[in-house]
Gaussian input, Z-matrix of N, CA and C with variables (Angstrom, degrees):
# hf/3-21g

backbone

0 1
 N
 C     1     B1
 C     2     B2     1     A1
 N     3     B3     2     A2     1     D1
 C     4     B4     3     A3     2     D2
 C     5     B5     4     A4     3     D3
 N     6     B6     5     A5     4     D4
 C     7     B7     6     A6     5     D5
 C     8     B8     7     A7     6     D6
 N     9     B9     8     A8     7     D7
 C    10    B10     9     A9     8     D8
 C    11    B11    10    A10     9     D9
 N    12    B12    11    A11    10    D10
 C    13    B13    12    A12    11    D11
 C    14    B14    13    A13    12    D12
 N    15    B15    14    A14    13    D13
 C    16    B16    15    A15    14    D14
 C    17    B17    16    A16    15    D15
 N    18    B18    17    A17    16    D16
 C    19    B19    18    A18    17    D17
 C    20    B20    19    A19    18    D18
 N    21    B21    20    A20    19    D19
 C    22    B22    21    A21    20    D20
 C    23    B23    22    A22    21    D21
 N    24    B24    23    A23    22    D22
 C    25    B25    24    A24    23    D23
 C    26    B26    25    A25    24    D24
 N    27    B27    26    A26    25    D25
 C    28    B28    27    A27    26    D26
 C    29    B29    28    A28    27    D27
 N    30    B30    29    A29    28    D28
 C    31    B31    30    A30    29    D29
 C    32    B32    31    A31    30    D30
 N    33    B33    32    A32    31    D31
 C    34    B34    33    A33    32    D32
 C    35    B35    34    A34    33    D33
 N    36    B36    35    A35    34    D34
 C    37    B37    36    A36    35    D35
 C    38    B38    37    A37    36    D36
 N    39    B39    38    A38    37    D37
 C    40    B40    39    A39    38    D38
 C    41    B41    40    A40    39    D39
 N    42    B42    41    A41    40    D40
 C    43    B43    42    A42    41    D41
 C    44    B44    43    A43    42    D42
 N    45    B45    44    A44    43    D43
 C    46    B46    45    A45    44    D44
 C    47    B47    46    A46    45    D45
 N    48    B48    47    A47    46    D46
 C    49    B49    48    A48    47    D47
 C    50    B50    49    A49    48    D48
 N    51    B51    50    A50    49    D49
 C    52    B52    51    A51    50    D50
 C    53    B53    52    A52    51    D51
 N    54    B54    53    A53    52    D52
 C    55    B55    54    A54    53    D53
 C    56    B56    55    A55    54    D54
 N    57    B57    56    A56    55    D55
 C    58    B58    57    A57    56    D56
 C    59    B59    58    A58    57    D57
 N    60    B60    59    A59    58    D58
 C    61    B61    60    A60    59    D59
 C    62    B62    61    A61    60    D60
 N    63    B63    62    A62    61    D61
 C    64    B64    63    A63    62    D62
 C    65    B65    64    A64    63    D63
 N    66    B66    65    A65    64    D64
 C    67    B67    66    A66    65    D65
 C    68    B68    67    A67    66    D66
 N    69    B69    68    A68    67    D67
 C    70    B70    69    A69    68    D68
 C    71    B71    70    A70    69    D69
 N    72    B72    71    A71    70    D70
 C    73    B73    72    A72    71    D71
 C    74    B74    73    A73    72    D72
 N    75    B75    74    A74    73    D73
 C    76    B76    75    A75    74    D74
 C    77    B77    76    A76    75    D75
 N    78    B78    77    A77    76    D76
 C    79    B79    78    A78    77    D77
 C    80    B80    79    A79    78    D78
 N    81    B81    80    A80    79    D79
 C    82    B82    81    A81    80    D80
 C    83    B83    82    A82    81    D81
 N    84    B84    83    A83    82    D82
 C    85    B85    84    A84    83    D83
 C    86    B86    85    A85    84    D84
 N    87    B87    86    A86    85    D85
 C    88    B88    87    A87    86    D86
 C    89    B89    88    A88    87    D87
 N    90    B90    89    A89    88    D88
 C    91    B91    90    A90    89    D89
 C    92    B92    91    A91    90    D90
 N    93    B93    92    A92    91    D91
 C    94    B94    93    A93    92    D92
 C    95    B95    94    A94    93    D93
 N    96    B96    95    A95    94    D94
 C    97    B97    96    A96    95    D95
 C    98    B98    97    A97    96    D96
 N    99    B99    98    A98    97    D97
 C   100   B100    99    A99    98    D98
 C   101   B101   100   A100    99    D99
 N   102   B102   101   A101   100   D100
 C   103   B103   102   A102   101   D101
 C   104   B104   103   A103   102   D102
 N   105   B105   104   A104   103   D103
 C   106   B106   105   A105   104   D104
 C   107   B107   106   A106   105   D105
 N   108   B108   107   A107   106   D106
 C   109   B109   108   A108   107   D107
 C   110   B110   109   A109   108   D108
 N   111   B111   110   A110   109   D109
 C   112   B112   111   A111   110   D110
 C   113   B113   112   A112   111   D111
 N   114   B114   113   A113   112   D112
 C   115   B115   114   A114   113   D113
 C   116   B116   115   A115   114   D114
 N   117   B117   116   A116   115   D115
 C   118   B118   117   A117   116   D116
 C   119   B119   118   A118   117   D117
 N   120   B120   119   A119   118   D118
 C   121   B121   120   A120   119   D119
 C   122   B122   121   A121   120   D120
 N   123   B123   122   A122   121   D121
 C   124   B124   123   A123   122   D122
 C   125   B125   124   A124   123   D123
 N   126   B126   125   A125   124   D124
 C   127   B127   126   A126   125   D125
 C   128   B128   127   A127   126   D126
 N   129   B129   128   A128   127   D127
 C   130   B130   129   A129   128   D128
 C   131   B131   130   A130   129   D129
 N   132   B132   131   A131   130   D130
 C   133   B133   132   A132   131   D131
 C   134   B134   133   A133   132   D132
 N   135   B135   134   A134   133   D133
 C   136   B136   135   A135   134   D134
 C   137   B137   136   A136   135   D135
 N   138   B138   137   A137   136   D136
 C   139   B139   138   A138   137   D137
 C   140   B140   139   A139   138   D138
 N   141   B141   140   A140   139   D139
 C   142   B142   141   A141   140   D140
 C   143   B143   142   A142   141   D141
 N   144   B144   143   A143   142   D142
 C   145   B145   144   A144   143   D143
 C   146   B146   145   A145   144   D144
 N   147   B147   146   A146   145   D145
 C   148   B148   147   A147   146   D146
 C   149   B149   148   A148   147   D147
 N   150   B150   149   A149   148   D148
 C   151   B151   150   A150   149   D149
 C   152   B152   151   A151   150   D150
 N   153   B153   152   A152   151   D151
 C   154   B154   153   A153   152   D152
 C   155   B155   154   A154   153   D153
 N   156   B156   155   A155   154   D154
 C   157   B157   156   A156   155   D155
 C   158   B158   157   A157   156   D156
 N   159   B159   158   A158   157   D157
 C   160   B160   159   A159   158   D158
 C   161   B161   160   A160   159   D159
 N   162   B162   161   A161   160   D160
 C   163   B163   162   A162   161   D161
 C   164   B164   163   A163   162   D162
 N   165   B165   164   A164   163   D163
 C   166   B166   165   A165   164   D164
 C   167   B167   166   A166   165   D165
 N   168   B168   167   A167   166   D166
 C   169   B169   168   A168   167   D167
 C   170   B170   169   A169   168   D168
 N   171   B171   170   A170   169   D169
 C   172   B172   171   A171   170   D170
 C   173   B173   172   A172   171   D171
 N   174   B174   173   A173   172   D172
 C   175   B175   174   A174   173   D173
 C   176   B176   175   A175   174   D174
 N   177   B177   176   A176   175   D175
 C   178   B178   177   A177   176   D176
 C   179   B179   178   A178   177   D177
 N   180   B180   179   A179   178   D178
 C   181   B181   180   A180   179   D179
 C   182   B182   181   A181   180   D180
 N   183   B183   182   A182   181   D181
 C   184   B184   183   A183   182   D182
 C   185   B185   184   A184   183   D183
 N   186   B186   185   A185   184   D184
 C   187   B187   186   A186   185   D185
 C   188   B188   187   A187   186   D186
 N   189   B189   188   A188   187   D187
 C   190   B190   189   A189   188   D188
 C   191   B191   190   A190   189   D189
 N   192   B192   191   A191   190   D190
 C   193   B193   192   A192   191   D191
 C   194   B194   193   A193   192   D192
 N   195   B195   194   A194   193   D193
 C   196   B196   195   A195   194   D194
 C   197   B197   196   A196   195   D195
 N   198   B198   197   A197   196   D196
 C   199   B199   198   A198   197   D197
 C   200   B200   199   A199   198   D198
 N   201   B201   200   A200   199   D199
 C   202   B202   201   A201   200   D200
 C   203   B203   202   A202   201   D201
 N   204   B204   203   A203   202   D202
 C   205   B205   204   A204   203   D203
 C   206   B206   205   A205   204   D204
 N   207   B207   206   A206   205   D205
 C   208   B208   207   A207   206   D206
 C   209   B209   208   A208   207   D207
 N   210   B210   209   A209   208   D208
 C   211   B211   210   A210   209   D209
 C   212   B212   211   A211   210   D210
 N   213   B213   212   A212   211   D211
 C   214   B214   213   A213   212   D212
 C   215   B215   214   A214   213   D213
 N   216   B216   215   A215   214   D214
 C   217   B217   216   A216   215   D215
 C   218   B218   217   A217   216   D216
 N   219   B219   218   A218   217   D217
 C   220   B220   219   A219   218   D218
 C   221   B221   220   A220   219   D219
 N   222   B222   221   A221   220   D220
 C   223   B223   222   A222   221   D221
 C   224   B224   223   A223   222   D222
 N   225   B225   224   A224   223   D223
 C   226   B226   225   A225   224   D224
 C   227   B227   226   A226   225   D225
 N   228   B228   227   A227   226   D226
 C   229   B229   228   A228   227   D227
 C   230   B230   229   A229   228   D228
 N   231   B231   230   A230   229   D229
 C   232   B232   231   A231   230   D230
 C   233   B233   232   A232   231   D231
 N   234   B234   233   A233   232   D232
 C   235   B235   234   A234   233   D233
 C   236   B236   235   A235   234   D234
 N   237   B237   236   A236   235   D235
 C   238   B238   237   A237   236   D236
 C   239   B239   238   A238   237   D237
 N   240   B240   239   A239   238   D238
 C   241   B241   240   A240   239   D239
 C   242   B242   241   A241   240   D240
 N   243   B243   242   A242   241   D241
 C   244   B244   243   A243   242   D242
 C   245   B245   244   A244   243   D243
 N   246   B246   245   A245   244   D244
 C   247   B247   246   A246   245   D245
 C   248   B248   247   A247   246   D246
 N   249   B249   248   A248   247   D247
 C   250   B250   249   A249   248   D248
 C   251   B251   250   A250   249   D249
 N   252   B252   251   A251   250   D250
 C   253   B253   252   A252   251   D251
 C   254   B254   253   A253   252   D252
 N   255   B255   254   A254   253   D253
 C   256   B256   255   A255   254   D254
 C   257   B257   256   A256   255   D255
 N   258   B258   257   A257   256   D256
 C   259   B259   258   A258   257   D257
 C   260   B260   259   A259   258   D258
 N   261   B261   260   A260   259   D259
 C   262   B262   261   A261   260   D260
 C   263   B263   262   A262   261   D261
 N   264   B264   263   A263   262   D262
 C   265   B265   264   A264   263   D263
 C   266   B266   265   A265   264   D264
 N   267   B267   266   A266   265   D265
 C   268   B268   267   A267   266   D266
 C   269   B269   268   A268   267   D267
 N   270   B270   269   A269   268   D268
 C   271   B271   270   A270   269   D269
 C   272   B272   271   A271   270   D270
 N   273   B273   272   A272   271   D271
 C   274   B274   273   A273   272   D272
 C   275   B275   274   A274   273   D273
 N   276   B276   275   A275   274   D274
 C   277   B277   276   A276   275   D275
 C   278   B278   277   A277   276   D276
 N   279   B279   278   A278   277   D277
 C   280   B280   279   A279   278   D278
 C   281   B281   280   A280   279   D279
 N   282   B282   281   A281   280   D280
 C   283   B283   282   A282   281   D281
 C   284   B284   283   A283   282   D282
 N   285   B285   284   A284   283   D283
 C   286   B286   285   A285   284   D284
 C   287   B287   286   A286   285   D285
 N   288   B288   287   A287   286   D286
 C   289   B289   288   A288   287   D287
 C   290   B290   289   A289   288   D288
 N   291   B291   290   A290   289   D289
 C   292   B292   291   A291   290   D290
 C   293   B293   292   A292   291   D291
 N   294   B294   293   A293   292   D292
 C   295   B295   294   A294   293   D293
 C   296   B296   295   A295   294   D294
 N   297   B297   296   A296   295   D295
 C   298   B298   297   A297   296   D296
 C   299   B299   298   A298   297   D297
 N   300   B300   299   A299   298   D298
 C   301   B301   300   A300   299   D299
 C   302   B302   301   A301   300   D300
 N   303   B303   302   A302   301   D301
 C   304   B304   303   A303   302   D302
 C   305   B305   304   A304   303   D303
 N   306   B306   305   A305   304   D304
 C   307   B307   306   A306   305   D305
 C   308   B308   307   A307   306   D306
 N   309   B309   308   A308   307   D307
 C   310   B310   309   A309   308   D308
 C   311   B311   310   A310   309   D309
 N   312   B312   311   A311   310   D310
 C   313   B313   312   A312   311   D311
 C   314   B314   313   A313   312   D312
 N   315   B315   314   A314   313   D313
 C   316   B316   315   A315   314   D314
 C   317   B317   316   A316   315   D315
 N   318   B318   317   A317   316   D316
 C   319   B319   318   A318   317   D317
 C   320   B320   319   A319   318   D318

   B1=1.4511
   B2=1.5283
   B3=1.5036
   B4=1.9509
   B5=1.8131
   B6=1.8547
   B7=1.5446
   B8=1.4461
   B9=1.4765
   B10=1.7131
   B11=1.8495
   B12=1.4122
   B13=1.2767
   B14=1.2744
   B15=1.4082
   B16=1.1360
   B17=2.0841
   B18=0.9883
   B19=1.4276
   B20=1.7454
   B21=1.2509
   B22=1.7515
   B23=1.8441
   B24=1.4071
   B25=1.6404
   B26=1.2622
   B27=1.4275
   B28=1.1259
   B29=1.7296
   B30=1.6744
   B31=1.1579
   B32=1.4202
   B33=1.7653
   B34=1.2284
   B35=1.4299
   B36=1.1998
   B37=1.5862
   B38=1.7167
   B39=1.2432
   B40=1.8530
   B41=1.9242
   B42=1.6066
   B43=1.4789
   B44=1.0890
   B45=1.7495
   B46=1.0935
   B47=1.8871
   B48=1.1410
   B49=1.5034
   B50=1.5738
   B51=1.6211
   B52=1.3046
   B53=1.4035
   B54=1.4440
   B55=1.2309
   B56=1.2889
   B57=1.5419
   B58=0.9874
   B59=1.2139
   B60=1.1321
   B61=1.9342
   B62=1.6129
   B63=1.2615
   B64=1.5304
   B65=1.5703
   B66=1.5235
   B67=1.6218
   B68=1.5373
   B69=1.3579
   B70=1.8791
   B71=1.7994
   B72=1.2338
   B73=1.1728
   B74=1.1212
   B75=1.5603
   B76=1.4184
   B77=1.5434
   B78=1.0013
   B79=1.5900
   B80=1.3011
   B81=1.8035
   B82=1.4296
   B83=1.5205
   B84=1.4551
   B85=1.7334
   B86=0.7450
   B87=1.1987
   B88=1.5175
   B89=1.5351
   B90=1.3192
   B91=1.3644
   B92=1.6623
   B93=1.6156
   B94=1.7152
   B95=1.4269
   B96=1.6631
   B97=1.0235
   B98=1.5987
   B99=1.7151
   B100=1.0874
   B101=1.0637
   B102=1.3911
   B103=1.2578
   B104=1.7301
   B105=1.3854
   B106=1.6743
   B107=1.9790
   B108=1.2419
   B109=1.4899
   B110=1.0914
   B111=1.5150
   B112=1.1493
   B113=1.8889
   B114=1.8382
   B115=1.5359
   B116=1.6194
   B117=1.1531
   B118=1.7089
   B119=1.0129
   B120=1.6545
   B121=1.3349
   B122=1.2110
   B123=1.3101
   B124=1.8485
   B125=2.1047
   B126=1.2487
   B127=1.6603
   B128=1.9140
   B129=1.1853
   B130=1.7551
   B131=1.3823
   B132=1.3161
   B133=1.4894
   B134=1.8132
   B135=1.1603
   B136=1.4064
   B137=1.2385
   B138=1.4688
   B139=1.7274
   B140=1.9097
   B141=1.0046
   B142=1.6022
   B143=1.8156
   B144=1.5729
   B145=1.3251
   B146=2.0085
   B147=1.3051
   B148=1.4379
   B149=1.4351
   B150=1.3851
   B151=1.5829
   B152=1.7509
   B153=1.3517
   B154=2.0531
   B155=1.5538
   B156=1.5807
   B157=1.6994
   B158=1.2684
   B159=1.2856
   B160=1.3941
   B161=1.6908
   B162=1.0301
   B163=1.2904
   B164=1.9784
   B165=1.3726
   B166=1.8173
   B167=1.1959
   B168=1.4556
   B169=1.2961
   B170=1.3461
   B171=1.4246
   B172=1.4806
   B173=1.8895
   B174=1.2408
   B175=0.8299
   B176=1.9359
   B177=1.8618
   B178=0.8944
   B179=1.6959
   B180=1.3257
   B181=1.4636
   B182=1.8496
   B183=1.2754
   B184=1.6248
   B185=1.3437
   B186=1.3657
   B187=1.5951
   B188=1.1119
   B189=1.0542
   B190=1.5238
   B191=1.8127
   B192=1.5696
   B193=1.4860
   B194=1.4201
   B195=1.1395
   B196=1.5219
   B197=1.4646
   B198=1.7007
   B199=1.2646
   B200=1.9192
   B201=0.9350
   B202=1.6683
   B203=1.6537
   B204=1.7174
   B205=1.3576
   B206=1.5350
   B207=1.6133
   B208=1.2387
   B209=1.9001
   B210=1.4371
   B211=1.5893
   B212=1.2442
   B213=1.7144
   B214=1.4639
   B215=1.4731
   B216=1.1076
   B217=1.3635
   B218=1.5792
   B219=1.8188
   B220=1.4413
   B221=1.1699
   B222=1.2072
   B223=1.6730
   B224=1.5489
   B225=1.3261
   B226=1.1906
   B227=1.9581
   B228=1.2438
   B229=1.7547
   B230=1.6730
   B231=1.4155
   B232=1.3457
   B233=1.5018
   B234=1.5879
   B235=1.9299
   B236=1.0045
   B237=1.4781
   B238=1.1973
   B239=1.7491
   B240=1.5415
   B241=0.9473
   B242=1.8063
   B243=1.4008
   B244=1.3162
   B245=1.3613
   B246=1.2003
   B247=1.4575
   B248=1.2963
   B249=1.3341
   B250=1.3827
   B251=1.7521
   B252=1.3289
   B253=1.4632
   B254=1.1092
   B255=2.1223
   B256=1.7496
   B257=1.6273
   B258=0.8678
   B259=1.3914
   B260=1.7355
   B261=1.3215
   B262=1.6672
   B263=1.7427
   B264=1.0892
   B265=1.5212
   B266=1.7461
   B267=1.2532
   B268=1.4859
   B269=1.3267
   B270=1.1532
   B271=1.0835
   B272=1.6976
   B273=1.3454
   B274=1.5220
   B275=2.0484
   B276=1.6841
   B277=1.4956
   B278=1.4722
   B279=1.5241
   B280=1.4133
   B281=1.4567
   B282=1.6569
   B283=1.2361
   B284=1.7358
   B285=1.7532
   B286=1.2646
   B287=1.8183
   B288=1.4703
   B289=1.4344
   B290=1.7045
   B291=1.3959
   B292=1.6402
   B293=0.9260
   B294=1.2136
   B295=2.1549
   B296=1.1921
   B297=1.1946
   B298=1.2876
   B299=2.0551
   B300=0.7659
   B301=1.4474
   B302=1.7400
   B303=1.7340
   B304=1.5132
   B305=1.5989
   B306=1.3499
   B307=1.2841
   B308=1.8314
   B309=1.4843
   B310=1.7625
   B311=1.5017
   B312=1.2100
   B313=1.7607
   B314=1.5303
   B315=1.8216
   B316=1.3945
   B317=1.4158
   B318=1.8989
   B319=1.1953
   B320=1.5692
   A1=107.99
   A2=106.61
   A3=112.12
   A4=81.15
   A5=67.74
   A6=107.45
   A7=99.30
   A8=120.61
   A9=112.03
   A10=104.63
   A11=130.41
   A12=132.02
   A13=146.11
   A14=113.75
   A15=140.08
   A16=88.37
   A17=95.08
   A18=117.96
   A19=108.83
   A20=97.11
   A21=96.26
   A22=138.08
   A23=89.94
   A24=92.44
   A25=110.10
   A26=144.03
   A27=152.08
   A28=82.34
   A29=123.41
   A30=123.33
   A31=132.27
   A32=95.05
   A33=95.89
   A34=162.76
   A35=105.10
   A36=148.41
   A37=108.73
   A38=83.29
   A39=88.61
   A40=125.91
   A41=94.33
   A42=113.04
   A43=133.11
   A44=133.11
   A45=172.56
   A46=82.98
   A47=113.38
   A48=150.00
   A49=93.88
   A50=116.62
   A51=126.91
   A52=116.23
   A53=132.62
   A54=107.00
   A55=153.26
   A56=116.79
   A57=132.69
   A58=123.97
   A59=105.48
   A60=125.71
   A61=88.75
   A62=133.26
   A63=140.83
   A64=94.85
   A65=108.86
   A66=103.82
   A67=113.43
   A68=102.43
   A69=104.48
   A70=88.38
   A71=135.45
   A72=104.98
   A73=116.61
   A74=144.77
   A75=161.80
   A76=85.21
   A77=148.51
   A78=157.75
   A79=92.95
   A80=130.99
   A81=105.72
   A82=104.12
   A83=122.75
   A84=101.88
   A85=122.64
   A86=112.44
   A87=146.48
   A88=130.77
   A89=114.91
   A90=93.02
   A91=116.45
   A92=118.37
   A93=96.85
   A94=127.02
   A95=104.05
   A96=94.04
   A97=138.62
   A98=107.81
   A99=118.92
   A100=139.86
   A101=106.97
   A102=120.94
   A103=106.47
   A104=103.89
   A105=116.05
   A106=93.03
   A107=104.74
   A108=92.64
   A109=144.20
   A110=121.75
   A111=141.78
   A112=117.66
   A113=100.31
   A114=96.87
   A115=84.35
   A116=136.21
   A117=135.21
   A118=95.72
   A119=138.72
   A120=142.61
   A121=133.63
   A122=139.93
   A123=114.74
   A124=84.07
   A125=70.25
   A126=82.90
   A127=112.67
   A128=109.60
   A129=99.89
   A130=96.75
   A131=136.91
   A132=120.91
   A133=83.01
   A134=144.65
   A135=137.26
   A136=107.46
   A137=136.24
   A138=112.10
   A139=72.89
   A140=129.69
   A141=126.43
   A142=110.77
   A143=119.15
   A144=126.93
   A145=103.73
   A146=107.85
   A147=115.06
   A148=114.93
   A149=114.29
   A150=113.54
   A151=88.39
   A152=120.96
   A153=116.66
   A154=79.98
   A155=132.67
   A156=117.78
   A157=111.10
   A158=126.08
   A159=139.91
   A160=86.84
   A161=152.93
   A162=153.74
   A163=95.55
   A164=89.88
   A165=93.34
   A166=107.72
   A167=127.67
   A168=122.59
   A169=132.09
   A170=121.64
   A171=123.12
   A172=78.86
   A173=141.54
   A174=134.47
   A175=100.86
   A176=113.41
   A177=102.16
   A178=104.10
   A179=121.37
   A180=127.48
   A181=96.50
   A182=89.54
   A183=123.16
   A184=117.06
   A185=106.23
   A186=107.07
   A187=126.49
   A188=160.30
   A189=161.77
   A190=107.56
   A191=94.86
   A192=95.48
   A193=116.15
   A194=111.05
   A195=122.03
   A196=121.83
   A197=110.02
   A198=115.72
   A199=112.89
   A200=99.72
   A201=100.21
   A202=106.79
   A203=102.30
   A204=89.68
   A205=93.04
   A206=110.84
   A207=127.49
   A208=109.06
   A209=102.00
   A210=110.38
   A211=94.78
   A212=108.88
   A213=114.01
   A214=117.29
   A215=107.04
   A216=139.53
   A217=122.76
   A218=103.84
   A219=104.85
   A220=89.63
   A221=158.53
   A222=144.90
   A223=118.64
   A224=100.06
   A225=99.43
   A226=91.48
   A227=101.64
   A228=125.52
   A229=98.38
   A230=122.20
   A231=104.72
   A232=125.99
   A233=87.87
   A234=101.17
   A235=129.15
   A236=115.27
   A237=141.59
   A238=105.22
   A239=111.48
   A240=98.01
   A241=97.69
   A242=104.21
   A243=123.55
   A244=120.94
   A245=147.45
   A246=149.14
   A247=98.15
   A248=109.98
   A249=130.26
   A250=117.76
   A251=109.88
   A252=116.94
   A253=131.59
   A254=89.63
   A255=104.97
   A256=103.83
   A257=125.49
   A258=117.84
   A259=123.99
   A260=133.18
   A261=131.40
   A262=90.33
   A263=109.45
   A264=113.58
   A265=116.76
   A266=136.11
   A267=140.94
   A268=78.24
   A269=148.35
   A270=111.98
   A271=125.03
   A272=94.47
   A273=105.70
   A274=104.82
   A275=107.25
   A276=118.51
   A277=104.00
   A278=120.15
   A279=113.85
   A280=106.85
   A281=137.43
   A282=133.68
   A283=102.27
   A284=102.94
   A285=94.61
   A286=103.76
   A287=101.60
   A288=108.63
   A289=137.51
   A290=110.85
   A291=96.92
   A292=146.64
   A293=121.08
   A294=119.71
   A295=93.95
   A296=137.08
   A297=138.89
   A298=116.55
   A299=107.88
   A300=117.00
   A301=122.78
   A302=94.72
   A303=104.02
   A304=105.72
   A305=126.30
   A306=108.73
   A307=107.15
   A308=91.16
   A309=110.44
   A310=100.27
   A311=107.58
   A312=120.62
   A313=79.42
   A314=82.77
   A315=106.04
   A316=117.72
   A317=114.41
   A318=87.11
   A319=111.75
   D1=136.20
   D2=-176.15
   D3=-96.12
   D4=163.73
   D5=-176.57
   D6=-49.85
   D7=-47.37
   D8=-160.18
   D9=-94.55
   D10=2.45
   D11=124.22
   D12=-44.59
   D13=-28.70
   D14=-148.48
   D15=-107.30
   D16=-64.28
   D17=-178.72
   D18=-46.75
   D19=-74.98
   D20=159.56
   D21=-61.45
   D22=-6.73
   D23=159.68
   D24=-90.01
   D25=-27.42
   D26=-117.47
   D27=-122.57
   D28=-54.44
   D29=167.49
   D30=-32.60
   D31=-66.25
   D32=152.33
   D33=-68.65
   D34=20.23
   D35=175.27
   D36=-106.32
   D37=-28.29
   D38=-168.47
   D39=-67.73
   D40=-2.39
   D41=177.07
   D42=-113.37
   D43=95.79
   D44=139.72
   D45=47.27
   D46=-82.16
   D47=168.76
   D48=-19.83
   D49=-97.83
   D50=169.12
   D51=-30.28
   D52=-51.89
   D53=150.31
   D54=-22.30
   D55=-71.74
   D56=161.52
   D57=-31.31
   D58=-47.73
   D59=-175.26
   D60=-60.13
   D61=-75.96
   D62=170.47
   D63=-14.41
   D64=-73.07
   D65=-156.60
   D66=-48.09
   D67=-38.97
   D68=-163.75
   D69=-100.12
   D70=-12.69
   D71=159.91
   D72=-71.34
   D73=-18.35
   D74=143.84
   D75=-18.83
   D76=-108.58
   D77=-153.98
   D78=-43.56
   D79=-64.13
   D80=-155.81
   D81=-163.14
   D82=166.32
   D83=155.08
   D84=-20.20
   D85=179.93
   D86=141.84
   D87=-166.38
   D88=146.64
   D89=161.93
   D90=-127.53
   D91=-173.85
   D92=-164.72
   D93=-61.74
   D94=-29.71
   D95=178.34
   D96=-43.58
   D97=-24.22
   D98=168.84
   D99=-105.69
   D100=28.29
   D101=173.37
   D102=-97.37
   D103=-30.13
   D104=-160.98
   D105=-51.44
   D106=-82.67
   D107=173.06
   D108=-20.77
   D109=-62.06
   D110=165.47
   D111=-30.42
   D112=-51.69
   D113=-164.59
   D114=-106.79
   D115=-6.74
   D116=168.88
   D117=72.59
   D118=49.90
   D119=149.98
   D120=-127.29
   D121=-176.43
   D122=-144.60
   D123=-103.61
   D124=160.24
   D125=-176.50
   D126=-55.61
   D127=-43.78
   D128=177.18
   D129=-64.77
   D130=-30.17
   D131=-166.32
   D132=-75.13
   D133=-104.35
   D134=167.76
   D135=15.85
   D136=-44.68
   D137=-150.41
   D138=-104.08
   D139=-60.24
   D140=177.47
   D141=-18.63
   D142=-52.89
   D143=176.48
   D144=-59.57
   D145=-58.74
   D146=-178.46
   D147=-52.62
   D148=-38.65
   D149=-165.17
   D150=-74.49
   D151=-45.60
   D152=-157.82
   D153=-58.61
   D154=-51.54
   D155=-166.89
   D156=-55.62
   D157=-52.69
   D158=-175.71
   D159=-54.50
   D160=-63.79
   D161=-131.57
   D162=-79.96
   D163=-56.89
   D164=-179.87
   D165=-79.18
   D166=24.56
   D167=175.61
   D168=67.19
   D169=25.58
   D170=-135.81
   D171=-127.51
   D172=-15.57
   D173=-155.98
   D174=-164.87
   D175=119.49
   D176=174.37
   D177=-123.97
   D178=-168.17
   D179=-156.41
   D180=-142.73
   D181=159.36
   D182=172.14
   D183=-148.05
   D184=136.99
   D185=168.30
   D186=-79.27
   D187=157.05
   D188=-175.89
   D189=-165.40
   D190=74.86
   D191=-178.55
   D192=83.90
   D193=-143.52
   D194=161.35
   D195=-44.65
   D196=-36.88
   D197=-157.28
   D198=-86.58
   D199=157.18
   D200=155.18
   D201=-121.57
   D202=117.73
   D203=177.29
   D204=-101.24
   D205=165.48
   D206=-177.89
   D207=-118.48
   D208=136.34
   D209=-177.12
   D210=-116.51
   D211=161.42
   D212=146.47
   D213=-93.67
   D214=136.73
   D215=157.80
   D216=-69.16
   D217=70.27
   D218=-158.88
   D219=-88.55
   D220=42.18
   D221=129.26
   D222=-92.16
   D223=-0.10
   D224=-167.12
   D225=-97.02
   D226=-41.98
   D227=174.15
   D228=-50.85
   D229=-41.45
   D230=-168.47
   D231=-105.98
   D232=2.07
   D233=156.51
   D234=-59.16
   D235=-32.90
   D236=-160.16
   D237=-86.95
   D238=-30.96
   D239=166.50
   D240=131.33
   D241=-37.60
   D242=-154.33
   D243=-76.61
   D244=72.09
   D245=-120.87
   D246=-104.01
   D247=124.25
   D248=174.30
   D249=-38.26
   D250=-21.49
   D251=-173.61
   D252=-63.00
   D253=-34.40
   D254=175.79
   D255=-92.84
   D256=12.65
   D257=169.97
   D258=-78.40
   D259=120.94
   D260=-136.93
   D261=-79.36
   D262=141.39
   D263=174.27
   D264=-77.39
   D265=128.88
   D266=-137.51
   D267=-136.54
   D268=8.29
   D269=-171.78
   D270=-102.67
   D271=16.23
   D272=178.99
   D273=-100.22
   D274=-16.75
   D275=166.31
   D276=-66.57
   D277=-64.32
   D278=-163.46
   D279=-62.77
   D280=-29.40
   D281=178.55
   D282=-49.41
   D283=-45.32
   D284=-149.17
   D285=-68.43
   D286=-46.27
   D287=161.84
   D288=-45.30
   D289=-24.39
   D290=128.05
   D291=-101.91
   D292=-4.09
   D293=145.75
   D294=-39.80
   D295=-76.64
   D296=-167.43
   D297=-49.89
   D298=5.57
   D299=-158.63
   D300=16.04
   D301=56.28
   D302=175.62
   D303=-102.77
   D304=-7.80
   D305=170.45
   D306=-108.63
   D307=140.25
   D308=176.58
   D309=-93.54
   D310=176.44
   D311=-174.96
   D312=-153.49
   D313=143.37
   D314=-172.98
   D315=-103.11
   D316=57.08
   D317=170.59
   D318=-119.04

């Protein structure tokens, strides 16, 4: 990987938001619809964050019907350098967010 690869993955890592998306894509799919809740912003602002990951390669997709689900691309995460280990574990947020019945599933 060149310096100006390196640089633009690193960018795209560089947002609070985009992060996050990394951490809980760490646990599992997703697709946007379920992200909208989660970060409380409108879905093009959501697919705008997904497409820069998808762009640095950090995040790829499948269709399933209607849906596009989105994966991480953890080889792509550990080229970079960036080890899945330090990434904060969410998974006691998304529980709480379906108690709450703010997250949908896309099937």
């Amino acid at each position: 990987m060149d310096i100006f690869e390196l640089a633009d993955s690193l960018k795209a890592l560089g947002d609070p938001t985009r992060l996050k998306m990394i951490a809980l894509l760490k646990l599992r799919d997703f697709c946007v619809c379920e992200f909208v809740p989660i970060f409380n912003i409108s879905q093009p602002a959501v697919s705008k964050h997904v497409s820069r990951l998808k762009a640095a390669g950090f995040v790829t997709e499948t269709r399933k019907g209607q849906w596009v689900i989105y994966s991480l691309n953890r080889s792509r995460l550990e080229e970079v350098g960036y080890g899945l280990s330090q990434l904060p574990d969410l998974s006691a947020e998304i529980e709480e967010l379906g108690k709450r019945g703010l997250l949908v599933t896309c099937e």
